[in-house]
N, C-alpha and C positions, 0 to 999 in steps of 0.2 A: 696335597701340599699342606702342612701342618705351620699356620701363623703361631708365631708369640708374640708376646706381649712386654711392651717396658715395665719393667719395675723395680722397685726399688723398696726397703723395708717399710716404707710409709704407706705410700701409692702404688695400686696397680693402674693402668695409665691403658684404655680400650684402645689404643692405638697401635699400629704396627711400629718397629721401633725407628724408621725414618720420616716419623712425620714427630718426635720428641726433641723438644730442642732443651738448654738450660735452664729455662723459666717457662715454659709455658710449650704446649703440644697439639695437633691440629685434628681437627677431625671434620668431618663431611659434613657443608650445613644441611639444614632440616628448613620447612619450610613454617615450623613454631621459629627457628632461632631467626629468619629472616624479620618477623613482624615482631618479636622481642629486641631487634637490634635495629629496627630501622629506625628509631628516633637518635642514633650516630651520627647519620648522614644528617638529618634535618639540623642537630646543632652543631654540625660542621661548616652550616652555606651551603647548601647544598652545590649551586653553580658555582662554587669556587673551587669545586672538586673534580669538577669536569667539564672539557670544552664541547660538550653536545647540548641539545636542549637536555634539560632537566623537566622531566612530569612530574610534579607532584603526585603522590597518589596516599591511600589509609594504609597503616601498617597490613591490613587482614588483606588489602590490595596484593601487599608485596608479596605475602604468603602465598594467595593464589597465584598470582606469576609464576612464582618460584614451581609450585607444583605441576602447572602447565609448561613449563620452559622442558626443550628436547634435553635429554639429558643425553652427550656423547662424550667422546675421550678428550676434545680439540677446549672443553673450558672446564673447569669446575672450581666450584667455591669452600672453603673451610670456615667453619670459628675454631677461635684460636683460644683456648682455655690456660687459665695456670694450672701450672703443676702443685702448688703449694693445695689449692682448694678449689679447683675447678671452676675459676669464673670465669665467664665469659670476656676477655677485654677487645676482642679486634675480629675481624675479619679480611681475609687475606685469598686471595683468587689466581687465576692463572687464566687466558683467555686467548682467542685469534692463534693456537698453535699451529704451529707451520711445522710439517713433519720433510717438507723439501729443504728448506732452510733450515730446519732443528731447532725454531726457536719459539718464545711465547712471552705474551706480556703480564706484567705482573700489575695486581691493584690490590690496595690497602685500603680500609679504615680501621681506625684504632676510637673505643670510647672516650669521647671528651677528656670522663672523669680520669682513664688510667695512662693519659699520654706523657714523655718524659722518663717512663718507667723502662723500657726496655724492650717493652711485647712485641712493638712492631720490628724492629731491627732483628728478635728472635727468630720471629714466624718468618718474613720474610728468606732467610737463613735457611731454617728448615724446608721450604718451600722450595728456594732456588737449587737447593743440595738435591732435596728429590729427585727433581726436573732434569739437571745432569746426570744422576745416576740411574735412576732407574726408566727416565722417561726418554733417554738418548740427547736431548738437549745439549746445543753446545752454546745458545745463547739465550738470556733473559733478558728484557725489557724493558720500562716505566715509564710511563707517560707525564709531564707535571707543567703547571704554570712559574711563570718566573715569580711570584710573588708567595708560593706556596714553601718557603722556608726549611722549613722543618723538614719536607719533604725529599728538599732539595741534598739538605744537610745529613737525613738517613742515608740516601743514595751514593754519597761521596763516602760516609762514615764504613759501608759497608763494600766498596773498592767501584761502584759502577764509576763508569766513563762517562761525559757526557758527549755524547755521539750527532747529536743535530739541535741548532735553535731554530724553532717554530717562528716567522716574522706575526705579530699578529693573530695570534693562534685562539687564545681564549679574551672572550668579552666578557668583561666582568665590573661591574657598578660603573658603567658607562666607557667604560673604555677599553681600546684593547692591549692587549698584554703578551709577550715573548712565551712559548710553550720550548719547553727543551725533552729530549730525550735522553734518558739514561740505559745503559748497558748493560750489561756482566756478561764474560766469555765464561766457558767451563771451568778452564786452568787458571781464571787470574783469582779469583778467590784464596784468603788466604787464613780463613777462619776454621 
């Protein structure tokens, strides 16, 4: 089977051409881009990112994780690069797929510095498109707290539903707080 590649007069772009979205294009993380990006998470709150414990660990932690972690079809993780100049701005995953149900969850972080910009709403995009076409999917995911905004406000921006409120879900600077669930069907997409 013969891959090609995106491209365009500027940029050749090492990716197959459903992982290029408008601004920025995914590719498979490494376990250098894990410990080059985990200081994301750390000046995001880290526990405000997620309703489980959070361990601390050293970036070169994350890396070996990353290398020892089973690698199978049911998760996998990207960085999300621009297309303009290949920066790294986000990180974007897919996890817990359910091939009886056809569906999977989706998780973000986007850089501090590049957020507001577009990348996540991109990748996301490119991600969920995949997922439906090539991966059989007929539904995608997200997890978030009621207090995590932006989040909230990507997932509406981009057609998810919100599907369940969490009573109580995440504790966070002492108290606790509503987790909602967000959707996407295959067909309601309309980007």
């Amino acid at each position: 089977m013969k891959v090609t590649f995106m491209a365009d007069k500027k940029n050749i772009l090492p990716v197959p051409p459903s992982l290029v979205g408008e601004k920025v294009f995914l590719r498979p993380i490494t376990p250098e881009d894990e410990a080059n990006t985990y200081h994301w998470m750390m000046m995001s709150e880290p526990q405000s990112q997620t309703c489980r414990p959070w361990v601390f660990r050293t970036a070169s932690d994350m890396a070996e994780r990353y290398k020892k972690a089973e690698k199978d079809m049911s998760q996998q993780r990207f960085l999300v690069l621009t297309r303009k100049d290949k920066t790294p701005v986000a990180k974007v995953s897919f996890f817990d797929f359910n091939p009886l149900n056809r569906s999977a969850e989706l998780g973000l972080i986007v850089d501090p510095d590049e957020r507001k910009k577009g990348y996540g709403a991109d990748a996301i995009k490119i991600l969920a498109r995949h997922l439906f076409l090539y991966r059989g999917l007929n539904k995608v995911y997200a997890r978030t707290a009621e207090f995590n905004v932006a989040a909230i406000a990507l997932m509406e921006s981009l057609g998810f539903k919100k599907d369940a409120t969490l009573r109580d879900h995440y504790f966070y600077q002492g108290e606790f707080h509503k987790g909602f669930i967000y959707s996407l069907l295959q067909f309601e997409p309309d980007w």
